[in-house]
Structure formats: C-alpha cells, structure tokens
N, CA and C atoms of all chains as a GROMACS GRO file, in nm:
protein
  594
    1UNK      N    1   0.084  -0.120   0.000
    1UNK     CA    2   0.000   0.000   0.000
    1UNK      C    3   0.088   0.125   0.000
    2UNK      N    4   0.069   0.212  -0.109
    2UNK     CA    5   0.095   0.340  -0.083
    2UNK      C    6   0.090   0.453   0.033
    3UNK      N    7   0.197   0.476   0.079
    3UNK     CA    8   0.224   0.571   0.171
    3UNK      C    9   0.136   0.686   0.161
    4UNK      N   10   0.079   0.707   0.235
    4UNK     CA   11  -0.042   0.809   0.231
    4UNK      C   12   0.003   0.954   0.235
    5UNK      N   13   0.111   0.983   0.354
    5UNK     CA   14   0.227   1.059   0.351
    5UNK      C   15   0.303   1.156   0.187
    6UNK      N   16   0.282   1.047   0.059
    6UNK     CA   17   0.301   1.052  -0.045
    6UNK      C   18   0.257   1.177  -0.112
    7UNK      N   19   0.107   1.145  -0.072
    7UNK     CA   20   0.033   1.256  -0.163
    7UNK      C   21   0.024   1.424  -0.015
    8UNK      N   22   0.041   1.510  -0.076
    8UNK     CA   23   0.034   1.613  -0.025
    8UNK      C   24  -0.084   1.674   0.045
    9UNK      N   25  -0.179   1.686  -0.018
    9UNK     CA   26  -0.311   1.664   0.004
    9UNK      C   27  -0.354   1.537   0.084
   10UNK      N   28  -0.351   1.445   0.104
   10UNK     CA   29  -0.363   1.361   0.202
   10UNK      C   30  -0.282   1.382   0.339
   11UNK      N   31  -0.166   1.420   0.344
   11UNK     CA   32  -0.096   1.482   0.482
   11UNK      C   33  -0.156   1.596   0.522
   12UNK      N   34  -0.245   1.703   0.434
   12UNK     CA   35  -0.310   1.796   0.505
   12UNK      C   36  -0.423   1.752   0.585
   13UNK      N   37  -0.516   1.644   0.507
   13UNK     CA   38  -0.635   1.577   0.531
   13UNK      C   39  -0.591   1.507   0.698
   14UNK      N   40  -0.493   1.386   0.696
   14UNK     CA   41  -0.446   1.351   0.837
   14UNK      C   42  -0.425   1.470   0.901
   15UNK      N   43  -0.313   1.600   0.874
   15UNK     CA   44  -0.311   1.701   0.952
   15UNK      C   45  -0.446   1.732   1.045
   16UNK      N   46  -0.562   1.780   0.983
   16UNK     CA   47  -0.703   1.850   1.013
   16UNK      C   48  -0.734   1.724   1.065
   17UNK      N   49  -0.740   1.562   1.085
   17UNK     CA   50  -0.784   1.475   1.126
   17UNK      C   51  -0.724   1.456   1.264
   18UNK      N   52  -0.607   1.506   1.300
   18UNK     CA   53  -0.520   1.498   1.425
   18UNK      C   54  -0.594   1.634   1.515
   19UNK      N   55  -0.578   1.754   1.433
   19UNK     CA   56  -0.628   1.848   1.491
   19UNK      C   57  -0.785   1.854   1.524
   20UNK      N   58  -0.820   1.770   1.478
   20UNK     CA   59  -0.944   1.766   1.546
   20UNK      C   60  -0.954   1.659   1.700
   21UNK      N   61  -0.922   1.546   1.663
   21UNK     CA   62  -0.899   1.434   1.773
   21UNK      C   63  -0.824   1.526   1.876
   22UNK      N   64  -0.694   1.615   1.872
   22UNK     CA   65  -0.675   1.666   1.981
   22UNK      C   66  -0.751   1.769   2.059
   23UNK      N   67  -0.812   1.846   1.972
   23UNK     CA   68  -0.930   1.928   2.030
   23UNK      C   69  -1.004   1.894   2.112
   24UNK      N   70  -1.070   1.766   2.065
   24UNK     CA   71  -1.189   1.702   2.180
   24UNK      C   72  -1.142   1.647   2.256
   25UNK      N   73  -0.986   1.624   2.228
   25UNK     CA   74  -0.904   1.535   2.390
   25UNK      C   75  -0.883   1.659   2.455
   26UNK      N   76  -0.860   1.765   2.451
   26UNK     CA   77  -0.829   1.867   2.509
   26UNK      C   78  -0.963   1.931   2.570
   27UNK      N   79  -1.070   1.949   2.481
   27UNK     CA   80  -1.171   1.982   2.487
   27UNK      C   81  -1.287   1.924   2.644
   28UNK      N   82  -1.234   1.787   2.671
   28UNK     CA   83  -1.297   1.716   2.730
   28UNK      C   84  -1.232   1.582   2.847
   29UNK      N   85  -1.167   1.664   2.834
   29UNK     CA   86  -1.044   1.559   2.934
   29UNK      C   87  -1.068   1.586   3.091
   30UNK      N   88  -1.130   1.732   3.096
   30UNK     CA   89  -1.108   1.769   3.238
   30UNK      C   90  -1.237   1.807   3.266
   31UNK      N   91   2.008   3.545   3.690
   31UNK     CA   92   1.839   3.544   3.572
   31UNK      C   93   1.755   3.583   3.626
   32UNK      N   94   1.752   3.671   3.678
   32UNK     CA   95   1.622   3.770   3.758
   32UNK      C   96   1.537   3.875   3.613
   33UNK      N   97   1.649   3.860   3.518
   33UNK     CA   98   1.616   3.998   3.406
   33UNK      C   99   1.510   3.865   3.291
   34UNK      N  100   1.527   3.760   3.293
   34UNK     CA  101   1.445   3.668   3.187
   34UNK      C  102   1.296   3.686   3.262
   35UNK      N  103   1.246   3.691   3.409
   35UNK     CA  104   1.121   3.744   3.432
   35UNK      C  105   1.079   3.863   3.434
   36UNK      N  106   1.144   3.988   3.362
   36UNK     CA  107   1.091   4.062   3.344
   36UNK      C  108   0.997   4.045   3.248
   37UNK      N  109   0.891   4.133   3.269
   37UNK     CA  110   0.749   4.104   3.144
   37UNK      C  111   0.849   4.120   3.018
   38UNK      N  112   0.910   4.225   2.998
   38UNK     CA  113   0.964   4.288   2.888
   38UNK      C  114   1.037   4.167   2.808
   39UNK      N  115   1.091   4.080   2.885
   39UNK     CA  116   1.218   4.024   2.875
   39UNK      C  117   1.107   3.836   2.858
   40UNK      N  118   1.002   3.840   2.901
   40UNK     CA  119   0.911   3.771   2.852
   40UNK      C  120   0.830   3.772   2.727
   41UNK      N  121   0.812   3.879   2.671
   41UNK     CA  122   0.737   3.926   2.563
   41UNK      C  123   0.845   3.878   2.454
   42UNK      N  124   0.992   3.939   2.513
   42UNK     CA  125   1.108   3.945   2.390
   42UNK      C  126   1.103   3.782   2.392
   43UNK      N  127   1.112   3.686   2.436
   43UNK     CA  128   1.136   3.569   2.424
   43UNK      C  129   1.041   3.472   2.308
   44UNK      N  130   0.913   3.503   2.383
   44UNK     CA  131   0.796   3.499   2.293
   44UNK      C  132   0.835   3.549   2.142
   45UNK      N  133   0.873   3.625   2.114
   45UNK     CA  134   0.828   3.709   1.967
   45UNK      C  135   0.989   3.653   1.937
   46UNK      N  136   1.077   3.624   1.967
   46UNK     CA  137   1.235   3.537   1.917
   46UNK      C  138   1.158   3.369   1.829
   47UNK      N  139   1.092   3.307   1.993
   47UNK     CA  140   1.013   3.194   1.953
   47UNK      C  141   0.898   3.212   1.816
   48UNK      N  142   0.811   3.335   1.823
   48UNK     CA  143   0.740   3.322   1.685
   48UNK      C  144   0.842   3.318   1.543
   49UNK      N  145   0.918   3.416   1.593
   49UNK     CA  146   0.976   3.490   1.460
   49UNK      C  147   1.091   3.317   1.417
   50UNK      N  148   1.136   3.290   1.451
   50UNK     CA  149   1.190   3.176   1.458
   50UNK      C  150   1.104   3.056   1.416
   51UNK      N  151   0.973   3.007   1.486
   51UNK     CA  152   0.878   2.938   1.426
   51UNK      C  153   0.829   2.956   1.291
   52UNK      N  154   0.823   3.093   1.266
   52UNK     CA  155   0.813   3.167   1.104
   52UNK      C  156   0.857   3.109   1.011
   53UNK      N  157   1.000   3.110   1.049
   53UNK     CA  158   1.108   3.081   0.949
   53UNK      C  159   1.090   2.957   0.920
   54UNK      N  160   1.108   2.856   1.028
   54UNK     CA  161   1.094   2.737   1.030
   54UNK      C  162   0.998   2.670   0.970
   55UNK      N  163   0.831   2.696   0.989
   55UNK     CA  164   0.756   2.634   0.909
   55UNK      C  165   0.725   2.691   0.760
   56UNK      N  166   0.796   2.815   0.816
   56UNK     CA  167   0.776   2.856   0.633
   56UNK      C  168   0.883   2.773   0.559
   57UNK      N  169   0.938   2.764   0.600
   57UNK     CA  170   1.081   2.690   0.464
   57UNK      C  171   1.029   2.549   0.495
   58UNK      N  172   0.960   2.482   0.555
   58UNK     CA  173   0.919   2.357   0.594
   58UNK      C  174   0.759   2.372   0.477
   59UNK      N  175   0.729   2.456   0.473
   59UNK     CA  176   0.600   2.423   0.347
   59UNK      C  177   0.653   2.486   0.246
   60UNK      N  178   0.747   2.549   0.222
   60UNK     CA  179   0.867   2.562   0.092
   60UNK      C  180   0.901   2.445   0.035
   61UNK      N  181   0.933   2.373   0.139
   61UNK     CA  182   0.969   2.242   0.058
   61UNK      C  183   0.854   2.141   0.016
   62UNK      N  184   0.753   2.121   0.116
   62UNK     CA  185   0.654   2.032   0.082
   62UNK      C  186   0.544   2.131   0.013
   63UNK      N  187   0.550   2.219  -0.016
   63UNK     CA  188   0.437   2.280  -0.084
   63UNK      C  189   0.498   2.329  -0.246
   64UNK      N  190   0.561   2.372  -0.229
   64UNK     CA  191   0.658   2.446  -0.368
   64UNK      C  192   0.757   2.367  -0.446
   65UNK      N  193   0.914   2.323  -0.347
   65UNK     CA  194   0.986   2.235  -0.417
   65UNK      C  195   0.969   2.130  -0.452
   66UNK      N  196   0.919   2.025  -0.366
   66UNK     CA  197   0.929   1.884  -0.376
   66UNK      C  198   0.797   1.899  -0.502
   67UNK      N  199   0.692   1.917  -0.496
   67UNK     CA  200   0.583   1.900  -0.586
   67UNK      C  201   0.664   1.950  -0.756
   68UNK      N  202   0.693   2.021  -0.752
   68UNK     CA  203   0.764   2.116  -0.842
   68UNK      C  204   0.918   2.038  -0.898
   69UNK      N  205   0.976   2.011  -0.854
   69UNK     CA  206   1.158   1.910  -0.898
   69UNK      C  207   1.098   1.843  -1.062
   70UNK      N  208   0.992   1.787  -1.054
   70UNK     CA  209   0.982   1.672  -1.137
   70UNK      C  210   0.957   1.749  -1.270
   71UNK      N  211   0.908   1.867  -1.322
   71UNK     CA  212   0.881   1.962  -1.375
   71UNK      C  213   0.984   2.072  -1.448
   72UNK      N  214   1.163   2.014  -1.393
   72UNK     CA  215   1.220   2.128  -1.410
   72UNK      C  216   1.312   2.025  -1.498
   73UNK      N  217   1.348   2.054  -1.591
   73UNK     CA  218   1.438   1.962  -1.727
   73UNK      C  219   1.585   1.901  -1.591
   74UNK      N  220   1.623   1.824  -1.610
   74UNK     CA  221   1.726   1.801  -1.555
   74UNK      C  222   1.871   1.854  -1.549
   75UNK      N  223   1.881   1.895  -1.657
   75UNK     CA  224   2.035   1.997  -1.663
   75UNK      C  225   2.004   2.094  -1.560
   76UNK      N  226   1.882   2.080  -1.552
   76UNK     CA  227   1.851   2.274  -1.414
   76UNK      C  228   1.822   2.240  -1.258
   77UNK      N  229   1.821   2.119  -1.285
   77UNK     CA  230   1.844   2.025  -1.125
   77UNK      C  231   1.877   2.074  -1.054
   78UNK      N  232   2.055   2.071  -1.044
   78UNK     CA  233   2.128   2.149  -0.977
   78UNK      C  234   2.105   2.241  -0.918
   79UNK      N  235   2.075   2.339  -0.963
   79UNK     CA  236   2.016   2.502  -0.961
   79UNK      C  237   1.957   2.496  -0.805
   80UNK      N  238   1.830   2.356  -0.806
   80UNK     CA  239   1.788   2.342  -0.698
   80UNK      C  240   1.843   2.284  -0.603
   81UNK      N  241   1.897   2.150  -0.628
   81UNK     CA  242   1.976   2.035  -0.525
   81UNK      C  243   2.101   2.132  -0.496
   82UNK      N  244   2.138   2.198  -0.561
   82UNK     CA  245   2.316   2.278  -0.539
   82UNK      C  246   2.338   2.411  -0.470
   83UNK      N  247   2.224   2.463  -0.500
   83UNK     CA  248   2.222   2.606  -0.455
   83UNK      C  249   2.114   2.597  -0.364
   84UNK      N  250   1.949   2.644  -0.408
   84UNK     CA  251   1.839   2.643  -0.325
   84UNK      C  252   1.853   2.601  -0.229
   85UNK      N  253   1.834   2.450  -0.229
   85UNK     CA  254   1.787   2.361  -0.129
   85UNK      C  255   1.919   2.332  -0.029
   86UNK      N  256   2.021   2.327  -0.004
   86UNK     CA  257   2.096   2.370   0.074
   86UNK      C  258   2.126   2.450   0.175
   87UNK      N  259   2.101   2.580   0.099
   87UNK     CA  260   2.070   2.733   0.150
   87UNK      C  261   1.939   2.657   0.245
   88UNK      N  262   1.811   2.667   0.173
   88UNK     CA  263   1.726   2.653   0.247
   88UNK      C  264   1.733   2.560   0.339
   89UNK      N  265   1.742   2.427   0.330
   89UNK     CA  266   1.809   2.361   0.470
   89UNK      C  267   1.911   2.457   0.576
   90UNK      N  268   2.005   2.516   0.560
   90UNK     CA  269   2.076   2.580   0.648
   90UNK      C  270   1.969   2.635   0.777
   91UNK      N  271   1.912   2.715   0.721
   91UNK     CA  272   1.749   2.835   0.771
   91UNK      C  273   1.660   2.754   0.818
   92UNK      N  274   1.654   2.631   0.763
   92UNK     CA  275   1.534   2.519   0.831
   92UNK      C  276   1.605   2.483   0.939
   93UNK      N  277   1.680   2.407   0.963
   93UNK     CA  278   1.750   2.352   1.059
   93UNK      C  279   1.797   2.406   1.186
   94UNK      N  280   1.815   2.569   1.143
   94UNK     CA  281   1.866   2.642   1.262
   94UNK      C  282   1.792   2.728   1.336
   95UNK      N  283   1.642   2.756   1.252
   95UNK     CA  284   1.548   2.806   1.271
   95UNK      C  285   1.437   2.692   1.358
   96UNK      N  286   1.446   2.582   1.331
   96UNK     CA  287   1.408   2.431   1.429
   96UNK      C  288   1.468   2.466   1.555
   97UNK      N  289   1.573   2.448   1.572
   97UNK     CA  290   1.669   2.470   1.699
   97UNK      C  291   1.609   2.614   1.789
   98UNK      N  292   1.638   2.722   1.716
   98UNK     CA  293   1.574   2.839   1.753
   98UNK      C  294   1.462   2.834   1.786
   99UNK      N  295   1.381   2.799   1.746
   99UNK     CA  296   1.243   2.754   1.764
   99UNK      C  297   1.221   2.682   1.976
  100UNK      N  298   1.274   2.579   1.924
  100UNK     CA  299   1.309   2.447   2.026
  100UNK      C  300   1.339   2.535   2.180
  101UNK      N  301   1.458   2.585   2.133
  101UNK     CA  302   1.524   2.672   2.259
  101UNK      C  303   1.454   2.771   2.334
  102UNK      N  304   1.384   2.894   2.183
  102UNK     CA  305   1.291   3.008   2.248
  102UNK      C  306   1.150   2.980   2.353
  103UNK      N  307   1.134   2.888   2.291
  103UNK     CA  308   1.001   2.823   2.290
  103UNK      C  309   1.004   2.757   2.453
  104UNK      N  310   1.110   2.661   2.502
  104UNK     CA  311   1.127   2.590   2.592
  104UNK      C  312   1.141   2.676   2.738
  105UNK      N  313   1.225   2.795   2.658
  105UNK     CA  314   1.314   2.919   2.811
  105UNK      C  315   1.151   2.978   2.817
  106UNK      N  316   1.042   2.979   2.750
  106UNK     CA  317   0.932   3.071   2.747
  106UNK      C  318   0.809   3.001   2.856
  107UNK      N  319   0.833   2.851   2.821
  107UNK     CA  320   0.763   2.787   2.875
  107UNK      C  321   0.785   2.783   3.009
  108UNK      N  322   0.950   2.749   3.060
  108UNK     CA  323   0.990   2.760   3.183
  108UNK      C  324   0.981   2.938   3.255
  109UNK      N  325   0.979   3.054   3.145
  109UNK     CA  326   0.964   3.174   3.259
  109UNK      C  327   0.840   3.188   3.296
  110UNK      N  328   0.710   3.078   3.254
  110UNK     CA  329   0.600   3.096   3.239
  110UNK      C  330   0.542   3.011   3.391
  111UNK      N  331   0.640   2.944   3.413
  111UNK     CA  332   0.645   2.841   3.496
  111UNK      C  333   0.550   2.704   3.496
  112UNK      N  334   0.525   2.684   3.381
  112UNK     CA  335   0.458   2.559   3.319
  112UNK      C  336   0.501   2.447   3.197
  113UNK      N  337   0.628   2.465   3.225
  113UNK     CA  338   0.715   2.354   3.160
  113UNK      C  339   0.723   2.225   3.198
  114UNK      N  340   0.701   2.180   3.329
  114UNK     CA  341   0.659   2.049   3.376
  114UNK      C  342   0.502   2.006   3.343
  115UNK      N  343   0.403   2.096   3.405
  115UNK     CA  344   0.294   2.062   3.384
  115UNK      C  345   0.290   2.074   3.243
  116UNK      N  346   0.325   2.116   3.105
  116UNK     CA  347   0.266   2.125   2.980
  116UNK      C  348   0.361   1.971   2.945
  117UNK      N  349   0.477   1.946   2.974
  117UNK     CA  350   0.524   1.852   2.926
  117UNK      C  351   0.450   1.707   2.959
  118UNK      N  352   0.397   1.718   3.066
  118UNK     CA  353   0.336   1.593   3.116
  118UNK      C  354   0.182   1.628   3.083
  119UNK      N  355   0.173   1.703   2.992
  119UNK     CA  356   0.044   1.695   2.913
  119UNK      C  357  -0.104   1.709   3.005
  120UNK      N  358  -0.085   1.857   3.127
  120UNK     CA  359  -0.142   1.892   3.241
  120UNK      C  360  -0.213   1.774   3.322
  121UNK      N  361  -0.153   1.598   3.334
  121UNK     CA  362  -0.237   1.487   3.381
  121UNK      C  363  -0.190   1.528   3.548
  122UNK      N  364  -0.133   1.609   3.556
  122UNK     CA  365  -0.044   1.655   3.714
  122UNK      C  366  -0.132   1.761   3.784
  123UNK      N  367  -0.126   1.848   3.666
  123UNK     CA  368  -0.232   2.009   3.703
  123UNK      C  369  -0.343   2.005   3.661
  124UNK      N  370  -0.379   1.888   3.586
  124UNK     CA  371  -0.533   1.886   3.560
  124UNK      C  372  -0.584   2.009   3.475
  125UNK      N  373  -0.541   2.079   3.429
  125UNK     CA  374  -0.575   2.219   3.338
  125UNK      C  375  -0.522   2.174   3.164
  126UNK      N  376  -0.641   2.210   3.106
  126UNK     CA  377  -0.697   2.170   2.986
  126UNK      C  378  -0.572   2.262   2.931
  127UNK      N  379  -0.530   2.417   2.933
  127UNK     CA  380  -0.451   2.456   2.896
  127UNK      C  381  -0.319   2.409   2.859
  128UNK      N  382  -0.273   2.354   2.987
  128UNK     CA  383  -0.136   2.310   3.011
  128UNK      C  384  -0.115   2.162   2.918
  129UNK      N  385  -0.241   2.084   2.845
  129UNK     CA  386  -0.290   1.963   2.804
  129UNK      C  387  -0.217   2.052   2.654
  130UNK      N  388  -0.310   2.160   2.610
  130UNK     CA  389  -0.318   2.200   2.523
  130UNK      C  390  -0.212   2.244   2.425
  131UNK      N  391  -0.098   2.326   2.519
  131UNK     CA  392   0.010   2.342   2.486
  131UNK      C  393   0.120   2.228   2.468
  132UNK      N  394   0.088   2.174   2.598
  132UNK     CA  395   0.172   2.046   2.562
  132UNK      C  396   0.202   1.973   2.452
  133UNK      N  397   0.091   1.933   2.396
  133UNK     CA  398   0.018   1.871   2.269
  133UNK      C  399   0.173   1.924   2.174
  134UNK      N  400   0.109   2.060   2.179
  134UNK     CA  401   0.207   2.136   2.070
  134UNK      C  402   0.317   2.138   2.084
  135UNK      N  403   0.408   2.145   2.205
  135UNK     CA  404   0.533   2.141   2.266
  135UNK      C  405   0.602   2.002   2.229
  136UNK      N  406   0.479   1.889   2.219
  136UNK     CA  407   0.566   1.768   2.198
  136UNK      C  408   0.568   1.728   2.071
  137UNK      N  409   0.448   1.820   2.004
  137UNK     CA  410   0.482   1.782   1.814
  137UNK      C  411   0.613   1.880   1.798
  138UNK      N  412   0.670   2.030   1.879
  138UNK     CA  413   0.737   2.045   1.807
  138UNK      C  414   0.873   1.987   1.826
  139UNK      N  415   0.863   1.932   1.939
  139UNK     CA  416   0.989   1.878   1.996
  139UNK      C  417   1.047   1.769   1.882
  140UNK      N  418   0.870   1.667   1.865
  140UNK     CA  419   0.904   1.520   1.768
  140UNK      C  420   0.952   1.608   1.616
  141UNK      N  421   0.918   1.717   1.603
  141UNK     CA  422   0.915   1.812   1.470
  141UNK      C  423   1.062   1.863   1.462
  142UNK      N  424   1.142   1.865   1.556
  142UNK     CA  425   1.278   1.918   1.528
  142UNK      C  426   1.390   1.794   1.563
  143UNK      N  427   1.338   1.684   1.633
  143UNK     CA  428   1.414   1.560   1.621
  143UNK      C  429   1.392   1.487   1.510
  144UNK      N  430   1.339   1.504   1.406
  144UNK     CA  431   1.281   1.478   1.305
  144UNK      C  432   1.414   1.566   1.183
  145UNK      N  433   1.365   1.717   1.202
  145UNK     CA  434   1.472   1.827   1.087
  145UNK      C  435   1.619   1.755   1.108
  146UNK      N  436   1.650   1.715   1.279
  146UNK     CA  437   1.802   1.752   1.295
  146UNK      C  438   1.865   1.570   1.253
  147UNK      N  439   1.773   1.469   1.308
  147UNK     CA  440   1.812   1.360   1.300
  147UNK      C  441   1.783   1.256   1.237
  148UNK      N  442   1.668   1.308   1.136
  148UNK     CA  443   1.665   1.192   0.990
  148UNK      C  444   1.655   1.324   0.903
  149UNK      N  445   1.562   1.442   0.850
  149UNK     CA  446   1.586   1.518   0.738
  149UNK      C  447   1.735   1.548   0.682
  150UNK      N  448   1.786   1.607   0.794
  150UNK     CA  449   1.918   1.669   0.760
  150UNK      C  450   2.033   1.582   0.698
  151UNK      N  451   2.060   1.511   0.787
  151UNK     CA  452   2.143   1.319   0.807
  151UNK      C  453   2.111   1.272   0.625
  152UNK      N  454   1.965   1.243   0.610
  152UNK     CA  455   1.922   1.189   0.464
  152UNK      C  456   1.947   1.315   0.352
  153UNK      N  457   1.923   1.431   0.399
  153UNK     CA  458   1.928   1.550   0.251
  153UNK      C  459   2.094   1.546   0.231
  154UNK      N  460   2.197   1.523   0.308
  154UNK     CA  461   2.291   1.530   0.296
  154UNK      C  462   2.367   1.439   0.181
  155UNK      N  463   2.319   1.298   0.227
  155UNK     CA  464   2.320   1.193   0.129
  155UNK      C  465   2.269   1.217   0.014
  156UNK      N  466   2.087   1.251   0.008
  156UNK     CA  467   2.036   1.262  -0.128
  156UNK      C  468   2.111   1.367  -0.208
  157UNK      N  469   2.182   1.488  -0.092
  157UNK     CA  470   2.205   1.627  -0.233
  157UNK      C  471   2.372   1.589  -0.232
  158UNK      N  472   2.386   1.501  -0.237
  158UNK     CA  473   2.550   1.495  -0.230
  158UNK      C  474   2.632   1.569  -0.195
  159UNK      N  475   2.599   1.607  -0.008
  159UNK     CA  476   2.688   1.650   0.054
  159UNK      C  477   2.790   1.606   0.129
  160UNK      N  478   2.727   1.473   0.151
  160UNK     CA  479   2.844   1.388   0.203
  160UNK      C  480   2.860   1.282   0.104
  161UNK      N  481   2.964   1.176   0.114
  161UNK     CA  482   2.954   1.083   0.065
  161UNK      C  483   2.878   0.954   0.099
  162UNK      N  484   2.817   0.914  -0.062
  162UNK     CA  485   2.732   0.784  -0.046
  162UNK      C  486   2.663   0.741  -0.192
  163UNK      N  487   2.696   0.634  -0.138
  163UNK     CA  488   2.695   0.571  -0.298
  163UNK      C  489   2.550   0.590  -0.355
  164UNK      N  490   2.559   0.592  -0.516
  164UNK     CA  491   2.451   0.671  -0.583
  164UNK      C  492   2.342   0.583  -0.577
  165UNK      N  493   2.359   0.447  -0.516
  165UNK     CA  494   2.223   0.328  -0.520
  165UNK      C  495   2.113   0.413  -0.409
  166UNK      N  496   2.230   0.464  -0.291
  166UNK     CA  497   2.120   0.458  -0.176
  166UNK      C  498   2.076   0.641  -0.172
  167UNK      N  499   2.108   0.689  -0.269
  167UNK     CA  500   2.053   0.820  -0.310
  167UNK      C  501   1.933   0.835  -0.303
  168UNK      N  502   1.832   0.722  -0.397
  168UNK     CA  503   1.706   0.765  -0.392
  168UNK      C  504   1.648   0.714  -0.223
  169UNK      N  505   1.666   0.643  -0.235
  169UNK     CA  506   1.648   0.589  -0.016
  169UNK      C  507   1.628   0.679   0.063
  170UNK      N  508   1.772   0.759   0.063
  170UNK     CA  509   1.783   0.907   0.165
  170UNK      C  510   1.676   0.988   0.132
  171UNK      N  511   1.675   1.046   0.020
  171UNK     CA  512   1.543   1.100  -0.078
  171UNK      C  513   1.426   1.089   0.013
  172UNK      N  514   1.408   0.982  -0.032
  172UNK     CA  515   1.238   0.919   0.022
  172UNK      C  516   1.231   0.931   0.131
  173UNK      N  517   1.313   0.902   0.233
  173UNK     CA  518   1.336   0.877   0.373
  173UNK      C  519   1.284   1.034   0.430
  174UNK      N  520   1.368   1.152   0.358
  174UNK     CA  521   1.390   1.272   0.406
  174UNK      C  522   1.249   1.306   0.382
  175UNK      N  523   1.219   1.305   0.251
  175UNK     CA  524   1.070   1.336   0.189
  175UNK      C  525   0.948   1.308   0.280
  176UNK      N  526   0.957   1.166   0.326
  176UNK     CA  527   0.818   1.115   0.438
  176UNK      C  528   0.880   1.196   0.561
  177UNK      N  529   0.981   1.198   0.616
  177UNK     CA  530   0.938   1.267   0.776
  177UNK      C  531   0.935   1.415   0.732
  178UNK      N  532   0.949   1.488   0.634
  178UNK     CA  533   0.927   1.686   0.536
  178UNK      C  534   0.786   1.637   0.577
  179UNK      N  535   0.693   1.534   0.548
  179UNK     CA  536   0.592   1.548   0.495
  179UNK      C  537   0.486   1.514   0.622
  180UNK      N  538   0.602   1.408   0.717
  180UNK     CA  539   0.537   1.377   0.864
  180UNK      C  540   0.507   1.566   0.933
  181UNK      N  541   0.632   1.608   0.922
  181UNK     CA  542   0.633   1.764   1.001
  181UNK      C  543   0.518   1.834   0.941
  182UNK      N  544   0.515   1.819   0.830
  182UNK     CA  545   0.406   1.899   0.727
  182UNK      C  546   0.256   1.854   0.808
  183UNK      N  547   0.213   1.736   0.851
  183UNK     CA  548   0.111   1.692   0.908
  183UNK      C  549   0.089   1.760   1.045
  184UNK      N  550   0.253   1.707   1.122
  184UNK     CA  551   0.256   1.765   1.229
  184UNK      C  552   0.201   1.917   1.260
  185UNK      N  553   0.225   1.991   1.171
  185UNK     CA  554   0.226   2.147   1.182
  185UNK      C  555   0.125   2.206   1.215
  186UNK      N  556   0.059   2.129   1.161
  186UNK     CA  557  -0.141   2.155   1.152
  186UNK      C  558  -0.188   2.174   1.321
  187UNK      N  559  -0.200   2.041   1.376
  187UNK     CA  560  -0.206   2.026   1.515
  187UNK      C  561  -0.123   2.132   1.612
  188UNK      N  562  -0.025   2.125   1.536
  188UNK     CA  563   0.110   2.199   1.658
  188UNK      C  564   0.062   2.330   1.674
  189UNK      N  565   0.031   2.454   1.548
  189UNK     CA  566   0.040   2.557   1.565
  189UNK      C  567  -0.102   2.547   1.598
  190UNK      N  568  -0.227   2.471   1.579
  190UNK     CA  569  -0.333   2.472   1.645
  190UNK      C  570  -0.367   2.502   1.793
  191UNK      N  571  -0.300   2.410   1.850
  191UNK     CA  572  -0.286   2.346   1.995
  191UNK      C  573  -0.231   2.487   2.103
  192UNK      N  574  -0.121   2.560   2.005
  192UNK     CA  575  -0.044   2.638   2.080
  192UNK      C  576  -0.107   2.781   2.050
  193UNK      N  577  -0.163   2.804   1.998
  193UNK     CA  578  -0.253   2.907   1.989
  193UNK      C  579  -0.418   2.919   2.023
  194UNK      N  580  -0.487   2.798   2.060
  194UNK     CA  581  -0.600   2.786   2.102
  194UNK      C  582  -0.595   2.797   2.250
  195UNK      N  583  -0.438   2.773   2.301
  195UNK     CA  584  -0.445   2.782   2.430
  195UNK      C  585  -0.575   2.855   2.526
  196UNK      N  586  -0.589   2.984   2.510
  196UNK     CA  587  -0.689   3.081   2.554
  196UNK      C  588  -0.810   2.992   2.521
  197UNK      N  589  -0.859   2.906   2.436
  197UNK     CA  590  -0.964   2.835   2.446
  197UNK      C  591  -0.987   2.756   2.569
  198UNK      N  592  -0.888   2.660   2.620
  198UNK     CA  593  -0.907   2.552   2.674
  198UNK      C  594  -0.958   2.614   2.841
   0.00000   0.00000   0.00000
C-alpha cells in the first residue's frame, strides 16, 4: 500500500484529522 | 536570571520563539508545498540550480530556525512556569490549557528531532553533501521526503494546539 504521507493533500487531510482528535481530547479531558 | 522574568524580557522571548517558528515552518512548506511537488517539472540539466544552490541554502534556515524555535520556545515555557505541567500533558495540574500546549510542545519537539536527526542526516546523502553511494541516493530521498511530509502533518495540530491555548 501506498504511503499516504506521499500525496500532499492527504498529509493535510491527516493534519485536520489529528487536529481535530486533539481538540476534543483537550476539549474534554477535564 | 532575575532579568528573563521581566514582562519585557518575557514578551522578547515569545516574539524570538514566533519569529523563529516563522522561518521554520515557512521553509518547511517551501519544501513540501513548492519544491518537492515542483523538482519533477524542471528539465534536468537545471536540477542542480535546486539540489546545489536552493535547497541547501534553504536547509541551512530550516534547521537552525528548528533549533531556535526548540530553545525560544522551551526558556518561554519555563519563565511561564509551566514547563513540567505542559510537558506531562497537564495529567499533574489537571488544566486543559497546560494539556493544550503540551500537545504542541511535543509535536514540536518530535518536529525538530525529526529536521536535525533523519531530514538533515538523509538531505545530505540525497544532495550529495556527504559521501554515499549513488544506489542509496534515492532511499535518503524518500526517507527525508516522508518525515518533510510527517512535520508537514505535524504542523497543523502543533500551531493549532499552541494558539487555542486561551480556548481551553
């Protein structure tokens, strides 16, 4: 399988996918 | 070091750390936004131009601007007096803030062990700055290319995290 990392546009997509998951861990942790 | 808690001398630290972060992620989406997409596009006799001159230069400014980054960033956290609690990701102080920054503190940390100890190490090899045989050229390449492109992911979250602070 192709490294997803590869395409440029897909590392932004994971980017905004991290930044969200940390939001609501941050968001809701305490 | 009584003069690093002055506000003044707090503010200056801060704005070293942005101006430094600047540099850093800008030449960090220089490469994954502009060069790397762009190489395949340029006739090969004009290669060079980039691997010989550019991208060199620009590594220099990435790399030292990482560090700068790393350092401003760390003395800011400690005059702030939340360098333990942000590092341990506030599970100590219980404050969503200290969670928040953290977050960001440890992408940029993984983000400059990354520039100094596989980008740099591999661009050296790929642009033939050191020696290494021309098989494992494209290797270094690729190698350097996925963690440009890990930081590139990273960046998103990082400068998120560290600027929403006031949210949390």
């Amino acid at each position: 399988m192709k490294n997803p990392l590869e395409s440029l546009q897909n590392t932004i997509l994971l980017g905004i996918a991290i930044t969200i998951v940390m939001a609501l861990i941050v968001k809701y942790s305490f | 070091m009584g003069f690093l808690m002055d506000p003044y001398a707090i503010f200056l630290v801060r704005w070293l750390h942005v101006i430094s972060g600047v540099m850093w992620i800008g030449l960090l989406w220089y490469f994954n936004f502009v060069q790397i997409p762009n190489m395949p596009k340029i006739p090969d006799e004009q290669k060079p131009a980039i691997s010989k001159v550019i991208a060199p230069a620009a590594l220099f400014w990435f790399r030292w601007a990482a560090l700068s980054t790393i350092v401003w960033g760390l003395i800011q956290a400690w005059q702030l007096g939340y360098i333990g609690n942000a590092l341990s990701l506030g599970l100590m102080s219980k404050s969503a803030a200290h969670m928040s920054i953290g977050f960001g503190m440890w992408m940029g940390l993984i983000m400059a062990f990354n520039v100094w100890f596989v980008i740099w190490p591999n661009q050296q090899k790929a642009l033939g700055l050191v020696d290494c045989p021309a098989d494992q050229k494209p290797k270094a390449a690729r190698t350097a290319m996925l963690f440009s492109r890990t930081n590139t992911m990273l960046s998103i979250p990082m400068s998120y995290s560290m600027v929403a602070v006031h949210l949390a």
